[in-house]
C-alpha positions in Angstrom: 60.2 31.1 -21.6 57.0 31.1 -19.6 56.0 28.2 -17.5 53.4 25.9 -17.6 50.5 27.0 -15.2 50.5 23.9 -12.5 47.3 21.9 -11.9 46.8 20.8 -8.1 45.0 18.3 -6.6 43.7 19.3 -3.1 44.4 16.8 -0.6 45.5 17.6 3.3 49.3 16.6 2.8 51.7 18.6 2.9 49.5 21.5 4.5 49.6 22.6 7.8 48.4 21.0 10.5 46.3 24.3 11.5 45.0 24.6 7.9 43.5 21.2 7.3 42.3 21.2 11.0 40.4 24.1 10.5 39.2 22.8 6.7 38.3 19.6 8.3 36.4 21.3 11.0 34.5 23.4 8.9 33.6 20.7 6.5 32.2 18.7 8.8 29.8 21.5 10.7 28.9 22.1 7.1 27.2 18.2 7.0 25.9 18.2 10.2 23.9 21.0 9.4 22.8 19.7 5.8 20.7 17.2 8.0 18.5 19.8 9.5 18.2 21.8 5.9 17.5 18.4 3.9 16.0 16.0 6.2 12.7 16.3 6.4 9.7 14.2 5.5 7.6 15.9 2.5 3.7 14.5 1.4 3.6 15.0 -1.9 4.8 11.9 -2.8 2.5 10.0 -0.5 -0.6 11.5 -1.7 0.4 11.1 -5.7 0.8 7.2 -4.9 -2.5 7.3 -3.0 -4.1 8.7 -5.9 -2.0 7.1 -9.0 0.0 4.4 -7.3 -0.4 0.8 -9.1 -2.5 -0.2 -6.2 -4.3 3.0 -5.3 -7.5 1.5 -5.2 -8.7 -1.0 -2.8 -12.1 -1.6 -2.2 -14.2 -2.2 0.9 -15.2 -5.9 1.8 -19.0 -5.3 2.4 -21.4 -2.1 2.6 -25.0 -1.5 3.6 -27.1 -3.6 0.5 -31.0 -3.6 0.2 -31.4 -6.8 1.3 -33.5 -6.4 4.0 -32.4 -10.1 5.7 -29.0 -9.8 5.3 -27.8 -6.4 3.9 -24.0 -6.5 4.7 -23.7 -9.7 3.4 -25.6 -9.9 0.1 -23.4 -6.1 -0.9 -20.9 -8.6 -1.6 -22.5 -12.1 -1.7 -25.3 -13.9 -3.7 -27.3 -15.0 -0.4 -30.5 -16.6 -2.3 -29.3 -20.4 -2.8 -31.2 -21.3 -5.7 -29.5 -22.4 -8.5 -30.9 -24.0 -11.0 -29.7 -27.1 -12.3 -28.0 -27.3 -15.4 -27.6 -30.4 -16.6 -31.5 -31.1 -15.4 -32.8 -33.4 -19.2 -36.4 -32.6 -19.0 -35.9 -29.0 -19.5 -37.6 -28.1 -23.0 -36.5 -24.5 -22.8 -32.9 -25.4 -23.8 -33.8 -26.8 -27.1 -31.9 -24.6 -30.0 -30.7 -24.7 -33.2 -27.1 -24.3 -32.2 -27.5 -27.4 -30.1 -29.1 -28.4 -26.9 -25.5 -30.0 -25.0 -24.1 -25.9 -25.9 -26.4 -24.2 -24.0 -26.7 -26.2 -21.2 -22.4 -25.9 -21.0 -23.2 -22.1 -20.7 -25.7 -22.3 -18.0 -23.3 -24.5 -16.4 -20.4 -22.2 -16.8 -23.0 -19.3 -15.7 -23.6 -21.6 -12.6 -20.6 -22.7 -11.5 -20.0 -18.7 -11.6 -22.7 -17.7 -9.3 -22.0 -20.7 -7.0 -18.3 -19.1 -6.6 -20.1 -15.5 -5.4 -22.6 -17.5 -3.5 -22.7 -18.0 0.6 -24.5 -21.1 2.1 -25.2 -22.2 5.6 -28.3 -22.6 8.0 -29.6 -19.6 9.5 -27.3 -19.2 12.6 -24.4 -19.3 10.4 -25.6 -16.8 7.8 -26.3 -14.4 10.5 -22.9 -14.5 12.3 -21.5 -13.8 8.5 -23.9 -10.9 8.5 -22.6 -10.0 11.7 -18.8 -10.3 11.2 -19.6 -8.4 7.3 -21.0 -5.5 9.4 -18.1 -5.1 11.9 -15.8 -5.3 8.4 -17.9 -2.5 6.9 -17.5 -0.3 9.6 -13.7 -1.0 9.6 -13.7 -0.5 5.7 -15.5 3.0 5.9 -12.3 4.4 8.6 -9.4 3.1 5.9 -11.1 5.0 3.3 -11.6 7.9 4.7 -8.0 8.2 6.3 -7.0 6.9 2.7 -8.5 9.9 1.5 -7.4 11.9 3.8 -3.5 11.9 2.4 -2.4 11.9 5.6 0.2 9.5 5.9 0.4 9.6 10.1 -3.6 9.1 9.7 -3.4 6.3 7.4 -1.0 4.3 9.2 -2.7 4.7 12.3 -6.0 3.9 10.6 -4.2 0.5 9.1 -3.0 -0.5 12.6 -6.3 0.4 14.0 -8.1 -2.1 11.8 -5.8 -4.8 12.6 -6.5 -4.2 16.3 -10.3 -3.8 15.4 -10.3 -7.3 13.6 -8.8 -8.9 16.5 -11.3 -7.2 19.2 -13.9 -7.0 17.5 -17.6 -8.1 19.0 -18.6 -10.6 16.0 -16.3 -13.8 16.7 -16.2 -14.9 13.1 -14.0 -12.2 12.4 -11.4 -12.7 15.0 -11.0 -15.8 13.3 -8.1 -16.5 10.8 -9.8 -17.1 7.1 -11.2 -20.7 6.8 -9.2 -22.8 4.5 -10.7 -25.9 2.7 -9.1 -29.9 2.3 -6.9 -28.3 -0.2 -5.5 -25.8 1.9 -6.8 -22.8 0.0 -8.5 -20.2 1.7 -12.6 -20.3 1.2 -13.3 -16.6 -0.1 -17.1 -16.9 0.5 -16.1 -15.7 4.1 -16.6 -12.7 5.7 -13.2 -13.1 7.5 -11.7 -13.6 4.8 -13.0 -10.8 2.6 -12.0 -8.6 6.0 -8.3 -9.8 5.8 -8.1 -9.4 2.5 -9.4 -5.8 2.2 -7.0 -4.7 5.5 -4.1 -6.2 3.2 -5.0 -4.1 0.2 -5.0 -0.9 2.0 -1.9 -1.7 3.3 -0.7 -2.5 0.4 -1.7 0.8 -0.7 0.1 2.6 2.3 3.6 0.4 1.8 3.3 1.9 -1.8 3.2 5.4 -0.8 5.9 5.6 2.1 8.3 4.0 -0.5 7.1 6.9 -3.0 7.9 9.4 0.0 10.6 7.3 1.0 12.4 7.8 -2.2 11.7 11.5 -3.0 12.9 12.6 0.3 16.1 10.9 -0.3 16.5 12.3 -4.1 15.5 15.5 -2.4 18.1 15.2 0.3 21.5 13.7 -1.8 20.4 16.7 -4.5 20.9 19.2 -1.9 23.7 17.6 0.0 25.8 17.4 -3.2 25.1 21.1 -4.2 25.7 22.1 -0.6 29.0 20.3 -0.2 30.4 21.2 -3.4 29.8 24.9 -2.5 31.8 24.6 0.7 34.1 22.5 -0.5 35.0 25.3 -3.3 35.4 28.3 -0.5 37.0 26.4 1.9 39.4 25.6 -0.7 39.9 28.7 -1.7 40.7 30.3 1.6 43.2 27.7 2.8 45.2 26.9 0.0 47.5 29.4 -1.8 48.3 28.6 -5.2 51.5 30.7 -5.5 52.8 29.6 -2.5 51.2 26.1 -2.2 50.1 26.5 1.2 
């Protein structure tokens, strides 16, 4: 009557010490040198996220306007204070069929609106925003182009750079955390702020892409460890275990 083939399990009992020495030996030279065939940092990832990431694309806090008074400034702010009055009662040119109290709730809503992109101040203080908005420009205008460089060494030094920028920089305001008002918020009509806020979404931006990168070099890396080790796992079981003899 012929026998049932046996199944085995392949574990390091009951084989010789010499045997699962050598297996063990071999097995782990074989991971030591998946590091140097997996590990390595790709840039394909990084650049996609740059490109298509959910914050891929941040924006510069101020460039060059036409404003010839203050052209940094007004790129990003309404710098001409006048706003007309909404509410003002001897104003015929409100008069409409839809109703006079409607249309002056839309020029107040239109109002408040350009009060919120509006920056005010006496002349000394308008130009020390110009000043600090044209540091910021200069510091937006490097991030972008190391953003679109895809580099991800560049970027990252680019990000630090600004930071150190913000802090040296030669227009005061800027070295100055963002203003906050009695309610603790921060005032966004500030070139400071607008400064910190734009380093923050590059940076955003680059945190997005080294976790892309992070995470493909790691699928990249278990993929081929697995494959690798399975291979070597199957020959080295092959050539130290005998089936017929179980040794």
């Amino acid at each position: 009557m012929k026998q049932p083939k046996k199944k085995y399990s392949f574990t390091t009992k009951g084989i010789s010490g010499d045997i699962a020495g050598d297996f063990a030996k071999k097995t782990s030279e074989s991971v030591k040198n998946m590091d140097s065939q997996f590990n390595f940092r790709g840039k394909d990832a990084f650049k996609g996220s740059l490109s298509k990431g959910p914050n891929a694309t941040p924006q510069v806090s101020f460039t060059k306007g036409e404003d010839k008074k203050l052209p940094y400034l007004s790129s990003r702010f309404k710098t001409d204070t006048s706003i007309k009055d909404p509410m003002r009662r001897d104003d015929r040119s409100q008069t409409s069929t839809y109703g006079q109290s409607t249309i002056r709730q839309d020029d107040k809503t239109k109002t408040d609106a350009q009060a919120r992109r509006s920056i005010t101040g006496n002349k000394a203080y308008l130009l020390e925003q110009e000043k600090a908005a044209k540091e910021s420009s200069k510091i937006g205008q490097n991030l972008q182009a190391a953003m679109s460089s895809g580099d991800e060494k560049g970027f990252s030094k680019a990000v630090y750079k600004a930071q150190d920028d913000t802090r040296e920089s030669k227009a005061q305001l800027l070295k100055r955390p963002p203003s906050r008002d009695r309610g603790g918020n921060y005032i966004e009509n500030d070139a400071s702020y607008q400064n910190a806020k734009m380093i923050d979404a590059f940076n955003t931006a680059r945190q997005d892409a080294v976790g892309a990168q992070d995470f493909a070099d790691f699928s990249r890396g278990l993929k081929g460890r697995i494959k690798t080790l399975k291979a070597d796992l199957s020959n080295g079981f092959k050539t130290t275990f005998d089936e017929r003899s179980g040794s």
